[in-house]
Each structure stands twice: as C-alpha cells, then as structure tokens.
C-alpha positions in Angstrom: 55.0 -39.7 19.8 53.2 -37.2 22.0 55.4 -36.4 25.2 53.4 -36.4 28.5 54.0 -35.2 31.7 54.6 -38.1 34.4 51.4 -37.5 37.4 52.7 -36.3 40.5 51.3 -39.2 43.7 49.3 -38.1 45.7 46.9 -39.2 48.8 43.4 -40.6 48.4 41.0 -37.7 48.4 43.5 -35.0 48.3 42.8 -32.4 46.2 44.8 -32.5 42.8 48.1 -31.0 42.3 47.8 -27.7 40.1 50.9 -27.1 37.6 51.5 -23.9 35.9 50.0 -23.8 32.6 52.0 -24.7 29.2 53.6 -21.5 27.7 51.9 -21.7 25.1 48.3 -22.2 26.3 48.7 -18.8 27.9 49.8 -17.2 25.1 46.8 -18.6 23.4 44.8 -17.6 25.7 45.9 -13.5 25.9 45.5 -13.6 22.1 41.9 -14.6 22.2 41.5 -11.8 25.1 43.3 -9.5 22.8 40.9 -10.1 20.1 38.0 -9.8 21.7 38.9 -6.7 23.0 39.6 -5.3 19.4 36.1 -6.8 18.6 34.6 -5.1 21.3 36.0 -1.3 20.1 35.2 -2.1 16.5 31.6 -2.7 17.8 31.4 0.2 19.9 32.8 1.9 16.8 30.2 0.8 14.3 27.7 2.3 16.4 28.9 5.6 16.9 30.0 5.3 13.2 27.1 3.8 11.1 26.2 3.6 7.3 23.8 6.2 6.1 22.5 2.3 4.7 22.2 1.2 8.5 22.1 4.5 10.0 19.0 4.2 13.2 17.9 7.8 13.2 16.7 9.5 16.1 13.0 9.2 16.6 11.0 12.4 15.2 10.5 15.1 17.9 7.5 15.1 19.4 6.2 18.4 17.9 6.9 16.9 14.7 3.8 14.4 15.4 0.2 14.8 16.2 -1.3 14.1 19.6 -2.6 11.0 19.7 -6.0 12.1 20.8 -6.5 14.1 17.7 -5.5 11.4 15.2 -7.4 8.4 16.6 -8.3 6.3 13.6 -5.9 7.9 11.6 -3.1 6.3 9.4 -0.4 9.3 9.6 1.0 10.5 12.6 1.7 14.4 11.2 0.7 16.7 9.1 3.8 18.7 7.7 2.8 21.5 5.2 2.7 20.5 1.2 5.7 20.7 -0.7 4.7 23.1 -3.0 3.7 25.8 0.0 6.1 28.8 0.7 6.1 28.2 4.5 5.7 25.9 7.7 3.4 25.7 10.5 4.5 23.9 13.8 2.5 23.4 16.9 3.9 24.6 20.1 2.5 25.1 23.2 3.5 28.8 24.1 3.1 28.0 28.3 -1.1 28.3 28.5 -1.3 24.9 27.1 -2.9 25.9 24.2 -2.3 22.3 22.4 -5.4 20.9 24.9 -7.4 22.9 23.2 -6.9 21.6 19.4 -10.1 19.9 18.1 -9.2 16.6 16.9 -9.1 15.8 13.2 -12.5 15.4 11.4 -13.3 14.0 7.7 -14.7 17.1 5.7 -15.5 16.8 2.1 -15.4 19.9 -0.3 -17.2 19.9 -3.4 -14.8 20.1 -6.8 -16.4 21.2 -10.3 -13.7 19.6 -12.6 -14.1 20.3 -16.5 -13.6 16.9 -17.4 -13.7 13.4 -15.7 -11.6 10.8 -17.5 -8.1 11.1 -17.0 -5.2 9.7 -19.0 -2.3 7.8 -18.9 0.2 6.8 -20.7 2.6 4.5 -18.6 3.8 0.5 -19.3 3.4 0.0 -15.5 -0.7 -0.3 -15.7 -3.0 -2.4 -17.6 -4.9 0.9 -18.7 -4.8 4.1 -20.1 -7.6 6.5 -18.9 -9.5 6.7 -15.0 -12.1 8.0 -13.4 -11.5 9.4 -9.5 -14.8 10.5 -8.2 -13.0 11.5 -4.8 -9.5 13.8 -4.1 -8.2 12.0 -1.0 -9.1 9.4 1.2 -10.3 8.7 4.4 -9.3 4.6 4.5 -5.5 6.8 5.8 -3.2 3.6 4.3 0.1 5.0 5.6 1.9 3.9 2.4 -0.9 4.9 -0.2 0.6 6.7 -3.2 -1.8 9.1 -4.2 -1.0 11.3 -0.8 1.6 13.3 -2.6 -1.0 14.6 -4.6 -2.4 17.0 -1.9 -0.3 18.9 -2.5 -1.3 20.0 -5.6 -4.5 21.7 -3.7 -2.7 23.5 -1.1 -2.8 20.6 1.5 -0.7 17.8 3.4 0.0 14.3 2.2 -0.3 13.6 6.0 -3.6 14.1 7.9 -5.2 16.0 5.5 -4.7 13.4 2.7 -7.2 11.5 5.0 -9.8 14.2 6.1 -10.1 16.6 4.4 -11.7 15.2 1.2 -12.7 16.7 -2.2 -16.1 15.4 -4.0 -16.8 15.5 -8.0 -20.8 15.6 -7.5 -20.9 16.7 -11.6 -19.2 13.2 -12.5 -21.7 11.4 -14.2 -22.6 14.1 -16.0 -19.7 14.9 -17.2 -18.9 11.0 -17.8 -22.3 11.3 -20.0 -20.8 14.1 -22.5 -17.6 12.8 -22.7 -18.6 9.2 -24.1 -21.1 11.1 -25.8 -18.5 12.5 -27.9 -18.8 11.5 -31.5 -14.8 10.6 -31.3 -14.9 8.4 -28.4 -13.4 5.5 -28.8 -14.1 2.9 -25.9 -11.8 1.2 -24.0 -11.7 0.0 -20.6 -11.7 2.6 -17.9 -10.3 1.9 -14.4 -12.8 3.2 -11.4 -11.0 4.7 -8.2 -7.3 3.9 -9.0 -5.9 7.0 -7.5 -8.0 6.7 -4.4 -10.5 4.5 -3.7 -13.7 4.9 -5.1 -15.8 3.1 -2.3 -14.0 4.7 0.6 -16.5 5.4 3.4 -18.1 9.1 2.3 -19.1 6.9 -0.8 -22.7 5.5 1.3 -23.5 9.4 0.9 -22.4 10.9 -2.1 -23.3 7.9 -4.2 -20.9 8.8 -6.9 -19.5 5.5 -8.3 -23.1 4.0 -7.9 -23.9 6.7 -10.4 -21.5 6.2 -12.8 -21.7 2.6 -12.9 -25.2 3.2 -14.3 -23.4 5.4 -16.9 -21.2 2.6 -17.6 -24.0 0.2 -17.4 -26.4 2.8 -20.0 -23.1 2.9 -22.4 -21.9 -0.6 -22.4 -18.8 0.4 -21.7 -15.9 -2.1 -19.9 -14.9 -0.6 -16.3 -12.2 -2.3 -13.7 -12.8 -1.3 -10.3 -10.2 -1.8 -7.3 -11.3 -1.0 -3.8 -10.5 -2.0 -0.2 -14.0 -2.2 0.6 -17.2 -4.5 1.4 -19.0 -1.7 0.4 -18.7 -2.7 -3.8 -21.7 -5.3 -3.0 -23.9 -3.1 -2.3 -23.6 -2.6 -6.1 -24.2 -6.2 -7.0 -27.4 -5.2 -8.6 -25.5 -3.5 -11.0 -22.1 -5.1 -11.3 -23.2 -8.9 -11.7 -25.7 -8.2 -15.3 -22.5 -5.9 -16.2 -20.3 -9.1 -15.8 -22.7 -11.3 -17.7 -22.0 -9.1 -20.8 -18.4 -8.7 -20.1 -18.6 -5.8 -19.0 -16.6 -5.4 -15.5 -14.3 -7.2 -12.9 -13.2 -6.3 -9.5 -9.8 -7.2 -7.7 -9.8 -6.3 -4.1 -6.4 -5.1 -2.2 -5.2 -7.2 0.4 -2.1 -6.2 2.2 -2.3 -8.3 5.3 -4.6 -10.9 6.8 -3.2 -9.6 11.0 -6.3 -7.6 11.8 -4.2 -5.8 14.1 -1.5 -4.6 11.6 -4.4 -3.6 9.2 -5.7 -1.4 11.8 -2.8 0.6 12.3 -1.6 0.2 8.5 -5.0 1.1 6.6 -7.7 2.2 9.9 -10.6 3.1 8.3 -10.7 0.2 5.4 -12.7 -2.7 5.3 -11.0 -5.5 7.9 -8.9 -8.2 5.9 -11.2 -11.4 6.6 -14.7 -9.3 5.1 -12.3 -8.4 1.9 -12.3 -12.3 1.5 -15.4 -12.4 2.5 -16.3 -10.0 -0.6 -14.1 -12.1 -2.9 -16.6 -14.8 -2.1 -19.7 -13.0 -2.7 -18.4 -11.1 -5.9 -17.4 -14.8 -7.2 -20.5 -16.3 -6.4 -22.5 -13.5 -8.2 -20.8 -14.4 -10.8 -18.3 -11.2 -11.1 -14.5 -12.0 -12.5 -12.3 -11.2 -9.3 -8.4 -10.7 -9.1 -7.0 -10.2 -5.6 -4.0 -7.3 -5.5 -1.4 -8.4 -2.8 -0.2 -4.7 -2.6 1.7 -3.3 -1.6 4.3 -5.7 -0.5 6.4 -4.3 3.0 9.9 -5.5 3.4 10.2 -7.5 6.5 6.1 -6.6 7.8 3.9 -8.0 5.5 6.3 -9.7 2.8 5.9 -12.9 5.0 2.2 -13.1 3.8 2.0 -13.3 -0.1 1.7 -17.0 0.3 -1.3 -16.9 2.9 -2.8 -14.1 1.4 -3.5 -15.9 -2.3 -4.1 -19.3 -0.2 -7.3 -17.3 1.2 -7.9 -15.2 -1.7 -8.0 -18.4 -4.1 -10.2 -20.1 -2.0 -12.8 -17.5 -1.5 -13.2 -18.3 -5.6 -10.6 -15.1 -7.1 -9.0 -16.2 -11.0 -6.5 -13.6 -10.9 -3.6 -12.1 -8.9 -1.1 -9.5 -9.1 1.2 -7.4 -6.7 3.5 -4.5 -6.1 6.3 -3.6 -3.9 5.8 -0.6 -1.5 6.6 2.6 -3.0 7.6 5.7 -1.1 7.9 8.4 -3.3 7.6 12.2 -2.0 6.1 13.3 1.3 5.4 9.5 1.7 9.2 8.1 2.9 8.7 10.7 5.7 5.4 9.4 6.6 6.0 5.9 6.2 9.5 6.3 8.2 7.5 8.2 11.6 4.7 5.0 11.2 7.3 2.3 11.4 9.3 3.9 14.1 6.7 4.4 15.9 5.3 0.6 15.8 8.2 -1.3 14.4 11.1 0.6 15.8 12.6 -2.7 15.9 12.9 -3.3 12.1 13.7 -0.1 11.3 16.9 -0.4 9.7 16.0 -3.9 8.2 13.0 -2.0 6.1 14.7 0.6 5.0 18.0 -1.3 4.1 15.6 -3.9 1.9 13.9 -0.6 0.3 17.3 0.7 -0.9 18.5 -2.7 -1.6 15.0 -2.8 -4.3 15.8 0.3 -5.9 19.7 0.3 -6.4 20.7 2.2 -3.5 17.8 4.8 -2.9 14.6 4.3 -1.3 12.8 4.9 -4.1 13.3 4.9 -8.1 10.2 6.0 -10.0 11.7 4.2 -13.3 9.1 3.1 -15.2 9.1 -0.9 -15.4 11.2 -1.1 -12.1 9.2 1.0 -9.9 6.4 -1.6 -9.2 9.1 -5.0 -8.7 12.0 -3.5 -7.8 15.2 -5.3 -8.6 18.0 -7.3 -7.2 17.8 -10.4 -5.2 15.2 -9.3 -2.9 13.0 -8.7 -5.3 13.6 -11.8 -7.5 13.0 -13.8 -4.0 9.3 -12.4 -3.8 8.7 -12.4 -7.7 9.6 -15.8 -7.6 7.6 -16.6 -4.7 4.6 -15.1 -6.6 4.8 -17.0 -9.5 5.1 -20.4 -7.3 2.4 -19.5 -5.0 0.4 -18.9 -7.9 1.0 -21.7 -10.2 0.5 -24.0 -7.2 -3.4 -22.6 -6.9 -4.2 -22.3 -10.2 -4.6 -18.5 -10.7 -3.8 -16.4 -13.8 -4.9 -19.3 -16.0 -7.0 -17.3 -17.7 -7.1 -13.9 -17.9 -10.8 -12.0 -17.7 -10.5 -9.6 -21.1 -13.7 -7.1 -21.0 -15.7 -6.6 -24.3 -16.3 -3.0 -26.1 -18.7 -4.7 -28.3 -21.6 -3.8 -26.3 -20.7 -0.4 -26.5 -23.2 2.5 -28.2 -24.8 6.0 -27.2 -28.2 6.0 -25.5 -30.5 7.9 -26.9 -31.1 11.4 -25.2 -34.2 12.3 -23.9 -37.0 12.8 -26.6 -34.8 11.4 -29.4 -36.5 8.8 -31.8 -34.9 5.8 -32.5 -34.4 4.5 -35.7 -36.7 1.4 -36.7 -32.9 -0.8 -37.1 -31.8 0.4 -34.4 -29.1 3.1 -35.7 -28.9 6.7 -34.6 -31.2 9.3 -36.7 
C-alpha cells in the first residue's frame, strides 16, 4: 500500500504549506533538463553538419542569375555557357554600371538547312521509333524541359538561349516529301515535335508543322503529335479527316492545373484550363486524345495527378500516361536556381525525393527506370496512376493508327495508271 504524507493544518484561506520536493522527482527532473540540452547540441550539430542528401545550399550568387528585367517571361533564371564550350562568360558590372545597359532577352529564330528530316530512335522508353522536329529550341521556356541540353550541341546555353534563341527547318516538308518518297520507306508512325514542341508560339509564322501535316495527309501516313498548345486546332481542318482514316491522335501535356505555378514553370505555353479546353475540342472533332501528366515534380505538382486526369477525362481524353521529372545535364542546375528561387522552402524535400527515385543520384538515365523512377516513391505515384485511372475509365482502349492508307502521290505531270498502280 502506497505510503502518504500526513497534510500539515493549516488556517482557512492561508496559503498552502510548500514541502521540499521528493528526491527523486528532482532527479527526474535534471535528467529531462540534461536531455534536452544534449538534444539541443545534436540539433545545432546537424545543422552545421548536414547530409550531402539534406544539405540546403547556399542560394546562387547573384551574378550567377539574370536580371529580372531582362528575363521577364522567361522560364530560366541564367544563362551559363554550353558544356561543350572551352570558356565562360560572366556579367559584372566593372563600376559605370554597364549591366543597365543589357538589352533584355528577345526570341530570334535562325534558319537550319538539315540534310534529312526524320530522325531515329531506338529506345524501349517511347512508343516510337523515328521524329520529326521542325524547330531547335523553344520559346514555351519549361524550366524542366529535357531537350535544353541539346543547345549545346550548336554552341549555345541550355538556359536562356534554349528559349530565344530558336533555330527553324523551313526545307522540312520538302525534305519529308523525298524521304517517304524513297522506294524503301517503310511506314510507320512518326511522332511530330517530341523534342520540342512543334506548335510553340513562332509556329503562327513559319507554318512548318501545318505543312507537313499536309505531307502526312498527301502520304497517308500515321503521325502522333504532343504539344502544350491551343494552337493544334487551328489545324482541325486537317487533323479531324486524318483521324477519320486513322491516321493521327494528339495527347496534350499537362503538368499543373495552378495557373500561377504554370506561369512561372512553363511562361510562354498555353494556360492549363485552354489545354482542357483543347482536349474538348480535339474530342469533339472527333480526334483520339491522350492527356500526358508530365512531368511529375516531387512535392510541387505530384499532388495533382489525380485532379489533373479528373479534368482531362472529362473534357472527353481515352488515354493517359506520365513521367517523373528528369534532370539530366545543364538541367539539375537550372531546375535547382528555379526552385530556390520560388520554393526555397521545399528545397531539400525535392531534391531528397529525386535522389530517393533514382537510387541515390538525382538522376539515372537507365533505360526503363529513367521515366518511373524506383523505390517507394515512385511505386506511391505509379500506383496512384493506375487507380486514378481505372476509376475514370481511361486506357480501355488504346487508339492504334493505320499504315494501310499509306502510298506515294504522284509527282507533278506523272500519269496515273488506269488501276490505280504506279507506271
């Protein structure tokens, strides 16, 4: 039986007798204090002493980035030199405040006379194996697109230059013409603007992937186009008889429905809600759509994939797919200065969800792992996919384009045979 203290009398409304604490209690007591002084240094010490996995790193200098003013409407923030170039170039201001003077950065576009137009490929990761890309760069500026590294194959940044200063293939459906006029060709769906996009905005003036869809269209040859942009209906007059023969289908991209993060993710693209918007028109002309959640952003857009099929689903898509951001190359740097500089806060969550995707690193170009990932984060958001999608009904069926309809128009002055073969 539990011992207790006899109480001391006292008066009415006298204050009550204090008694020296147990022994024990204040040993208790000093222990906690101990502890949470050791918890306290250990703290202070993981700070000074963090992971390179949770390492914060300082933010970039500010000569590293580009003054606002000059980038407005812009996705990347600098414009380091290509890796493939001998030297550097940094601004400074040398005391006559030369840096006011800097024009700001305007789209140019520079005519390119390739020898050929279809390119090949031959990797398990995409559902094709040859391309057409009627433009070199783009001027939509998605901070995490992966075709910026490949600037620097013409002298040029994967940072601001990637998004202005632009390369055009005027010869391209010409040179579509002779090489599906070969007598070797053998057809098989080509996919339109993968590497950048083929209705960016210089499209409403060059004209280029109107003109090879009337190639297509002449040739009766399947063609897969992906875009960001509203701008694919002006084609309708093209694309919906090509889907009646089974000809074509369009998936649009949609990273985010927060018309505020798609402004400062992807600034020069077509807004989220008029990508829906086009789903809807597409589907009602009668045009097979898929919708592309891509790419998928650890702990920024990730929270979306659900919302994002919801809306493309209802606008009348079949199909979805998506993919896990990549960072490959000049893009980690590029990617890392845009989420410091708007999500400083989730830094070290992104980056530790990125190298928890690809075992470690921030980036493993593996075929078959490199557009998923692996681990438990990325079984989390595969299997969210699959849920979200057998809940709406997509990916039921699967839109397969035709080759039938394929054959050579005849060239100009030719005579056509009377059954219809070549003479």
């Amino acid at each position: 039986m539990e011992r207790r203290s006899p109480e001391l009398p006292r008066a009415a409304g006298a204050p009550p007798v204090s008694r020296p604490a147990p022994k024990h209690v204040g040993r208790l007591a000093e222990e906690r204090r101990v502890r949470r002084d050791e918890e306290h240094r250990a703290a202070a010490r993981d700070l000074s002493t963090l992971s390179d996995m949770d390492a914060v790193p300082p933010a970039p200098k500010p000569d590293w980035l580009v003054e606002e003013e000059r980038r407005r409407g812009r996705g990347a923030l600098s414009n380091a030199a290509g890796r493939f170039e001998p030297g550097a170039r940094e601004a400074f201001d040398d005391g006559w405040q030369s840096l006011d003077n800097l024009p700001p950065f305007r789209t140019s576009v520079t005519v390119e006379k390739p020898r050929t137009i279809i390119n090949r490929n031959d990797s398990p990761d995409v559902g094709f194996d040859r391309s057409i890309n009627p433009y070199r760069g783009c001027e939509h500026g998605c901070i995490y697109c992966f075709a910026r590294p490949t600037h620097a194959y013409q002298g040029l940044s994967a940072g601001l230059d990637f998004e202005t200063k632009l390369f055009a293939k005027p010869d391209a459906p010409e040179l579509l013409v002779k090489e599906l006029s070969k007598p070797g060709y053998e057809p098989r769906t080509i996919a339109l603007g993968i590497n950048t996009d083929a209705y960016q905005p210089i499209e409403r003036e060059w004209r280029l992937t109107r003109r090879i869809l009337e190639v297509l269209r002449d040739f009766g040859h399947p063609v897969g186009i992906v875009t960001k942009s509203a701008l694919v209906l002006r084609d309708l007059d093209i694309i919906a008889p090509m889907a009646e023969r089974g000809l074509i289908k369009v998936a649009l991209s949609v990273t985010s429905l927060d018309h505020k993060l798609a402004r400062i993710m992807e600034p020069r693209a077509t807004t989220p809600q008029r990508r829906i918007d086009t789903i809807r028109q597409l589907s009602e002309a009668g045009v097979p759509v898929a919708v592309l959640v891509a790419p998928v952003i650890p702990a920024v857009t990730d929270a979306e994939m659900e919302r994002i099929l919801d809306a493309a689903a209802a606008a009348g898509a079949k199909e979805a797919g998506y993919v896990m951001l990549r960072v490959p190359l000049e893009i980690r740097d590029l990617f890392k200065e845009w989420l410091l500089a708007h999500f400083p806060d989730r830094y070290r969550h992104v980056t530790s969800l990125l190298k928890e995707l690809h075992g470690g690193k921030e980036y493993d170009s593996t075929f078959g792992h490199r557009m998923t990932g692996s681990g438990p984060y990325a079984w989390t958001m595969a299997r969210r996919f699959e849920i979200a999608v057998e809940r709406l009904g997509l990916n039921r069926r699967h839109t397969k384009l035709t080759t039938r309809h394929f054959s050579r128009p005849p060239k100009r002055g030719e005579q056509l045979s009377l059954f219809g073969e070549e003479t």
